[in-house]
N, C-alpha and C positions, 0 to 999 in steps of 0.2 A: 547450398544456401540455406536450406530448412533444417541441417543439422547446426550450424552456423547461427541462426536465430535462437535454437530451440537451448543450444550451449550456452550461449549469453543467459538466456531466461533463466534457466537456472542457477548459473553463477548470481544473477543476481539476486534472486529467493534465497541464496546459501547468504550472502555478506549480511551479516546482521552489524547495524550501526546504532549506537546507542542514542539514542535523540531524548531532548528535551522539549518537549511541548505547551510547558505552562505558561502563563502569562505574569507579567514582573507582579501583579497583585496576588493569584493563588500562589505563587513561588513564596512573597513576602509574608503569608500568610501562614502557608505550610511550614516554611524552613524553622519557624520558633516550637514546632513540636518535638519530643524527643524521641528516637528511634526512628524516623520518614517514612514511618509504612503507610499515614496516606497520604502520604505525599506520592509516593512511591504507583500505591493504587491510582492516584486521580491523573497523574502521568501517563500510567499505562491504558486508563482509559479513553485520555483524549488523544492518544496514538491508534489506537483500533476503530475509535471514531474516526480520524481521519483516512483511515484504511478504506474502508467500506464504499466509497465515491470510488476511488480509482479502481478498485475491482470491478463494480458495476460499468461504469466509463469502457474497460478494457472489454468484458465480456459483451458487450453492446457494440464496440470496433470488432472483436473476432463475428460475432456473428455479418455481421453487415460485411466484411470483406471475403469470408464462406459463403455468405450466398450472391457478392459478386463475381465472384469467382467461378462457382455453378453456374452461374447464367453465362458467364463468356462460353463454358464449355462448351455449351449447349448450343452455342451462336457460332463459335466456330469447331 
């Protein structure tokens, strides 16, 4: 089971998907410049913004189910 989880997690770190994250104003804004590079920038930065929550999210569920886990140990 824990090489099963641990295989998933990383298939999913590997699939890189292209997403678009701007909103129809900075999009309408952006797309009249020429060459997209900040378009391009302000994209990637509101992707790495939205990253930053689910990391913390997740590292806050691992810990809290490691140390539920130690205390079962301990209890049985």
């Amino acid at each position: 089971m824990k090489t099963k989880i641990l295989f998933i997690s990383i298939l999913l770190f590997l699939v890189a998907i292209d997403v678009e994250a701007q909103c129809a104003m900075c999009r309408a804004v952006l797309e009249s410049e020429e060459g997209q590079e900040t378009a391009k920038g302000i994209n990637n930065g509101i992707v790495y913004l939205m990253i930053i929550p689910y990391i913390l999210i997740g590292a806050v569920g691992y810990f809290i189910y490691k140390s539920k886990k130690k205390s079962m140990s301990i209890k049985g």
